[in-house]
Backbone as a chain_set.jsonl record, in Angstrom:
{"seq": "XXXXXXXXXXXXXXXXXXXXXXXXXXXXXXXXXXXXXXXXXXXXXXXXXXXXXXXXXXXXXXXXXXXXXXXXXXXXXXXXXXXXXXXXXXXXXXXXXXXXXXXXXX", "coords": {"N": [[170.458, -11.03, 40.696], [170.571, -10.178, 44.128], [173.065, -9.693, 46.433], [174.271, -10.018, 49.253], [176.631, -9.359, 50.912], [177.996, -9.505, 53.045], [179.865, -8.965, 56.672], [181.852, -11.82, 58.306], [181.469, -12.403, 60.906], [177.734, -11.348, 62.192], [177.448, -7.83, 63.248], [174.945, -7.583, 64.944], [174.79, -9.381, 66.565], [174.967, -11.808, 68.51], [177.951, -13.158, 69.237], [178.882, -16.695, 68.339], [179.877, -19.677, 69.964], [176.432, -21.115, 70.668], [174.386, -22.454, 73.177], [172.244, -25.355, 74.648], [170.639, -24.817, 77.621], [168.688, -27.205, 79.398], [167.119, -26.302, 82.478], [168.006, -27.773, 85.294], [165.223, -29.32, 87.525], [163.007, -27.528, 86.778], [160.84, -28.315, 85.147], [159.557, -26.614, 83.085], [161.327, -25.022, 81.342], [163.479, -24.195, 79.419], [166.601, -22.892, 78.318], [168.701, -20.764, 76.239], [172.337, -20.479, 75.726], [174.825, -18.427, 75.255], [178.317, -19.576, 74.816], [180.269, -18.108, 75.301], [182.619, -15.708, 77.524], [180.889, -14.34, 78.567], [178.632, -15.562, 79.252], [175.526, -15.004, 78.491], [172.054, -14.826, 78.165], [170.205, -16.132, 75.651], [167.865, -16.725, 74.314], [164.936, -17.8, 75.905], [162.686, -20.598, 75.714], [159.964, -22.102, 76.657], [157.757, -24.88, 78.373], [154.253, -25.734, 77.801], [150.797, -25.584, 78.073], [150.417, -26.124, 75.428], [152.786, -26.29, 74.315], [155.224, -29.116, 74.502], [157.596, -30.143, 76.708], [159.532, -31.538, 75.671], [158.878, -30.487, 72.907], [159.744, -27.089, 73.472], [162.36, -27.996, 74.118], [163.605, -28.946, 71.676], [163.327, -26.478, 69.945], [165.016, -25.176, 71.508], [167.142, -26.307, 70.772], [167.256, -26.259, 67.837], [167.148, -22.806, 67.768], [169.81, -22.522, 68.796], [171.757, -23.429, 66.886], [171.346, -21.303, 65.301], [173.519, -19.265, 64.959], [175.733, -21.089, 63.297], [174.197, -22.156, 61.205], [173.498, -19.932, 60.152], [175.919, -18.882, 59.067], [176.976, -20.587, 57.728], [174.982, -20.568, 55.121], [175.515, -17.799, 54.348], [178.299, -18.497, 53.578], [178.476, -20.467, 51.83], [176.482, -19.205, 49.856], [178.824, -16.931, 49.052], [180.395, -18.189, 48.123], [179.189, -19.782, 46.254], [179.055, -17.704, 44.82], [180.862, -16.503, 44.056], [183.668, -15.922, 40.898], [185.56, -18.395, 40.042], [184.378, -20.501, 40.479], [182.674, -22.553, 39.016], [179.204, -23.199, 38.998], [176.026, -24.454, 39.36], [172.68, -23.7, 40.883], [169.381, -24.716, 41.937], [167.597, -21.708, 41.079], [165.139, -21.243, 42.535], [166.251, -22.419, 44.878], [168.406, -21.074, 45.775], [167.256, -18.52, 45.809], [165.479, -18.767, 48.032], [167.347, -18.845, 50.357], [168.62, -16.417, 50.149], [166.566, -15.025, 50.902], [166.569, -16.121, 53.537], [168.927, -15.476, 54.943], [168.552, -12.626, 54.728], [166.67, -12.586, 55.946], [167.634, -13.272, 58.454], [169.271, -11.422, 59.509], [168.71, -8.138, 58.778]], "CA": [[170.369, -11.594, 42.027], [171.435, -9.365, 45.111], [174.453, -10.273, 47.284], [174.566, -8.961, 50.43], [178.503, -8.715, 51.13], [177.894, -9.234, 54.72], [181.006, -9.911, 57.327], [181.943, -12.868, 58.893], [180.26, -12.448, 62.08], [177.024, -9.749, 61.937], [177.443, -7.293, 64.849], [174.085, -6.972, 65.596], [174.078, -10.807, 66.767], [175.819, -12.301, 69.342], [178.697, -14.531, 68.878], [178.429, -18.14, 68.467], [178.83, -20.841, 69.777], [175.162, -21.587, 71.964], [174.404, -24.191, 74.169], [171.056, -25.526, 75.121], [170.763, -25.341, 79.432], [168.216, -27.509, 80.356], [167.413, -26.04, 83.697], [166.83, -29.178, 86.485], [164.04, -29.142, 88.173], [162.456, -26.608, 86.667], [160.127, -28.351, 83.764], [158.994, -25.968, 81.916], [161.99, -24.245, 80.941], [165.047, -24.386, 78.511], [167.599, -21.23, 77.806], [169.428, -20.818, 75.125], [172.918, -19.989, 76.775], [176.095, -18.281, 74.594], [179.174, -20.064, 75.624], [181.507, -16.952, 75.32], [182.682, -15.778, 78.791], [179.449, -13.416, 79.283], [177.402, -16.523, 79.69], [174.0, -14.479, 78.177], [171.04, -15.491, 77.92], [169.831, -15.47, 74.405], [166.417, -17.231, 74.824], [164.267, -19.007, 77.27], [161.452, -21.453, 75.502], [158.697, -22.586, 77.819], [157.031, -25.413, 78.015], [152.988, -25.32, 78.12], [149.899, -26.422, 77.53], [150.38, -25.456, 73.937], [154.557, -27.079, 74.303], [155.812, -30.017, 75.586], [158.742, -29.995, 76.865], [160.597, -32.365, 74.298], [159.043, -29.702, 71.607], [160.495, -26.348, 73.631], [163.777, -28.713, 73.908], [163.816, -28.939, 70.374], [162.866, -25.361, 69.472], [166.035, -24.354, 72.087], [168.539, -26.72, 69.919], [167.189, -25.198, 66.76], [167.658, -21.707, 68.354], [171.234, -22.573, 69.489], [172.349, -24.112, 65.68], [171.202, -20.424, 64.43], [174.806, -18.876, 64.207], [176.02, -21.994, 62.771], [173.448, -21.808, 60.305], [173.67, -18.784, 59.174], [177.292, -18.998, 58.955], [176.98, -21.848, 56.636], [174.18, -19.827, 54.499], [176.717, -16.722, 54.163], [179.674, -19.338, 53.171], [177.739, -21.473, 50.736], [175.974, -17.263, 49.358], [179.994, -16.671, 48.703], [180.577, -19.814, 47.227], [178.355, -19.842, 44.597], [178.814, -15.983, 44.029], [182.647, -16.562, 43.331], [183.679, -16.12, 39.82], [186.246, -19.334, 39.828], [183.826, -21.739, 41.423], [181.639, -22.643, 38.339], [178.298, -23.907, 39.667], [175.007, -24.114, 39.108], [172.078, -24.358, 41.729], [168.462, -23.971, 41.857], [167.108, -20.319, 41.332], [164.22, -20.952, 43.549], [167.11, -22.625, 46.352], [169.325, -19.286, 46.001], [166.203, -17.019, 46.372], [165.154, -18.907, 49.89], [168.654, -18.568, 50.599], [168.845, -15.252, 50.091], [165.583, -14.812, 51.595], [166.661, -16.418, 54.924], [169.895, -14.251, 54.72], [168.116, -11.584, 54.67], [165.896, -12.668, 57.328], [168.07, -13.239, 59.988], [170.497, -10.089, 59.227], [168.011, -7.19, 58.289]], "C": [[171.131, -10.702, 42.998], [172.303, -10.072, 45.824], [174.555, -9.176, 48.314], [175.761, -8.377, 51.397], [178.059, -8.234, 52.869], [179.342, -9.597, 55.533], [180.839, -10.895, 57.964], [181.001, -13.259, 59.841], [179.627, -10.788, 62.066], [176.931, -8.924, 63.11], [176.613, -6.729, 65.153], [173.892, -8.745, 66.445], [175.434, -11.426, 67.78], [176.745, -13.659, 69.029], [178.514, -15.391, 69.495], [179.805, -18.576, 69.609], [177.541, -20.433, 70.876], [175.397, -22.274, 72.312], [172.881, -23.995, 74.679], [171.172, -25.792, 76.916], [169.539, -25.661, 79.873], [168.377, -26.792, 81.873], [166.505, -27.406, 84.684], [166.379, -28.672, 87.365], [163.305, -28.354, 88.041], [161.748, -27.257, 85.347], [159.856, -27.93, 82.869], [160.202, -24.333, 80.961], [163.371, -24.489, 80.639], [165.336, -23.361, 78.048], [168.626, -22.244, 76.815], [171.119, -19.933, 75.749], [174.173, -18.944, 75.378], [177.306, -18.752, 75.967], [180.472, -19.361, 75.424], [181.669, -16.739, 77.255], [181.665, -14.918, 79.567], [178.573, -14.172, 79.832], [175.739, -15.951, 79.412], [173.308, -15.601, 78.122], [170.53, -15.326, 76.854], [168.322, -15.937, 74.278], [165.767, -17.988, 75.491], [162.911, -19.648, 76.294], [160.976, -22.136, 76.821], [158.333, -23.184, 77.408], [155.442, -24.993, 78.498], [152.194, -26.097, 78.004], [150.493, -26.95, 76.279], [151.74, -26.427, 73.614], [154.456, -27.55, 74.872], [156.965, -29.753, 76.056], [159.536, -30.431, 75.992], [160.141, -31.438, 73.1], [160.032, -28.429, 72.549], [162.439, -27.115, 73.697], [164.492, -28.398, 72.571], [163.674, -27.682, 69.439], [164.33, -24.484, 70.285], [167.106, -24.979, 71.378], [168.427, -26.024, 68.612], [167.697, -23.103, 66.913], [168.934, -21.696, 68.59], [172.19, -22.748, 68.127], [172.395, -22.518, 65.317], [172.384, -19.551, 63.781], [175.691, -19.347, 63.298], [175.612, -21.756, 61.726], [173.776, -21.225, 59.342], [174.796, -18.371, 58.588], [177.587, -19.302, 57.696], [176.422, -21.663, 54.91], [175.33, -18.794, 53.891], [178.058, -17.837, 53.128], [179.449, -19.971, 51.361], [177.32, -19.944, 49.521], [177.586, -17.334, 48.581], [180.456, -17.3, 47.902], [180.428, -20.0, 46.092], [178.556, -18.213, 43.721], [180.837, -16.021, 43.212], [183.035, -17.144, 41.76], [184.609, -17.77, 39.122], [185.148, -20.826, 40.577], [181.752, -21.733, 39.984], [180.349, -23.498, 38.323], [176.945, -23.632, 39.632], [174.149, -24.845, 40.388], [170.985, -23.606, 41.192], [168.118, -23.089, 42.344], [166.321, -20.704, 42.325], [165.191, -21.464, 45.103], [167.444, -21.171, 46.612], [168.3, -18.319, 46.815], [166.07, -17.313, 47.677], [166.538, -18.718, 50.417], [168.715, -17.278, 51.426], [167.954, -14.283, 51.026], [166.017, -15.087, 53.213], [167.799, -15.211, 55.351], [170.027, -13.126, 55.447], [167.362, -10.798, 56.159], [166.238, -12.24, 58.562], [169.224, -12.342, 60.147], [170.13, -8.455, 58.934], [167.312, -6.73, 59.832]], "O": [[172.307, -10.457, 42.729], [172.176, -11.293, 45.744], [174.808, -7.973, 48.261], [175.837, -7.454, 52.207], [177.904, -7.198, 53.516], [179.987, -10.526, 55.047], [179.687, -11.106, 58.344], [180.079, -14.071, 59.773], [180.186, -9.693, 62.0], [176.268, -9.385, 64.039], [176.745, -5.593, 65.61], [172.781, -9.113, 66.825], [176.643, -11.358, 67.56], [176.385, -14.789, 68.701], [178.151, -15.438, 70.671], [180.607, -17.713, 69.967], [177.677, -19.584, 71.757], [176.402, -22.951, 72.097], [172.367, -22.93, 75.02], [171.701, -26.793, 77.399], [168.987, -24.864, 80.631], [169.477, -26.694, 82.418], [165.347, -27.809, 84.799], [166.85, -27.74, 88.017], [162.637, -28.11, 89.046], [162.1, -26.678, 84.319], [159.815, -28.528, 81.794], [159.947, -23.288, 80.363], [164.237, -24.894, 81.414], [164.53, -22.742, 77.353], [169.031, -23.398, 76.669], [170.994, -18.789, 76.187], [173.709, -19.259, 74.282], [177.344, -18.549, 77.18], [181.565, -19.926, 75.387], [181.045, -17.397, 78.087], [181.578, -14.789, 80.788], [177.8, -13.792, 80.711], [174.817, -16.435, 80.068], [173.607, -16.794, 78.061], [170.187, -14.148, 76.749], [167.598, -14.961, 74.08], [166.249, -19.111, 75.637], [161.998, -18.823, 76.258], [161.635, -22.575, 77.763], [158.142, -23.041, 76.201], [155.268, -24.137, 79.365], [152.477, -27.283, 77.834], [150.983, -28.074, 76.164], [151.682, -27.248, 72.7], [153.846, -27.265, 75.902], [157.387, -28.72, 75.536], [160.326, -29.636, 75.484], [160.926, -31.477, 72.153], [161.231, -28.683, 72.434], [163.456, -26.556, 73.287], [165.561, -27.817, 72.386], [163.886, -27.824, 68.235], [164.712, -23.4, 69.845], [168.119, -24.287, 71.28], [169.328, -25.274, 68.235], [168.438, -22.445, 66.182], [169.344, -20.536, 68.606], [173.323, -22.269, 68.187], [173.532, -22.195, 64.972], [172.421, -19.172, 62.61], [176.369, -18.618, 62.575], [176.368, -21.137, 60.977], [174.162, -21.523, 58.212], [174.766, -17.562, 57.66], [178.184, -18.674, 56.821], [176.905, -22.156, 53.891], [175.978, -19.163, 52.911], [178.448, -17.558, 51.994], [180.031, -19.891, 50.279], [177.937, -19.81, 48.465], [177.561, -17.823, 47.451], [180.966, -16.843, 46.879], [181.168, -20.286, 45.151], [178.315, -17.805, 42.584], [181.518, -15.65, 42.256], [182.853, -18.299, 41.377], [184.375, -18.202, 37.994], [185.514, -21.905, 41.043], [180.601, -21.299, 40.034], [180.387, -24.522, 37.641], [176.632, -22.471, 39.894], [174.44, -25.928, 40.896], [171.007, -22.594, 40.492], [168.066, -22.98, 43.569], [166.909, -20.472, 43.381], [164.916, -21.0, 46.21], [166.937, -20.359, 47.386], [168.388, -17.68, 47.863], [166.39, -16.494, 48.538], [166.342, -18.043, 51.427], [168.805, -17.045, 52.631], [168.282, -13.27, 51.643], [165.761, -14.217, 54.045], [167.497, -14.204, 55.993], [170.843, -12.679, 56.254], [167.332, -9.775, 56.843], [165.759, -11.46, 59.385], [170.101, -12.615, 60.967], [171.021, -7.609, 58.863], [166.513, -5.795, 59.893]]}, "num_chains": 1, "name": "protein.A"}
């Protein structure tokens, strides 16, 4: 099984935390904000035909959790890889794991 011996925070990715900014009066649009003192913008979902608004809503809180996430992924990766922490999980969990990991760090 590979181990990707990544650091804490990956410095191709902007530090956490997010925040979802509804913008009022503007319907069809929710940013994804970082609440460091840069205030970026990390993504804007639109609503559309295609999106409602309550789905882009929900597609900008998922977007905002992602450092969290992956954090958690990495922690849990370590966890199980540590020789004093005797534990068994399912191979096919680990692999998506590893797979996501991979995903959002590659």
């Amino acid at each position: 099984m590979k181990t990707l011996h990544l650091p804490i925070i990956h410095s191709k990715i902007t530090p956490a935390p997010w925040r979802v900014n509804p913008i009022e009066g503007y319907q069809r649009e929710v940013r994804v904000l970082t609440e460091s003192g840069s205030k970026k913008v990390i993504c804007v979902a639109n609503s559309s035909p295609l999106f409602s608004r309550g789905e882009a809503e929900a597609n900008a809180k998922l977007i905002s959790a992602a450092p969290e996430l992956l954090q958690v992924l990495i922690d849990i990766r370590d966890w199980v890889a540590h020789p004093k922490n005797n534990v068994s999980f399912n191979p096919i969990i680990l692999a998506d794991m590893f797979k996501a990991i991979e995903k959002a760090t590659s």
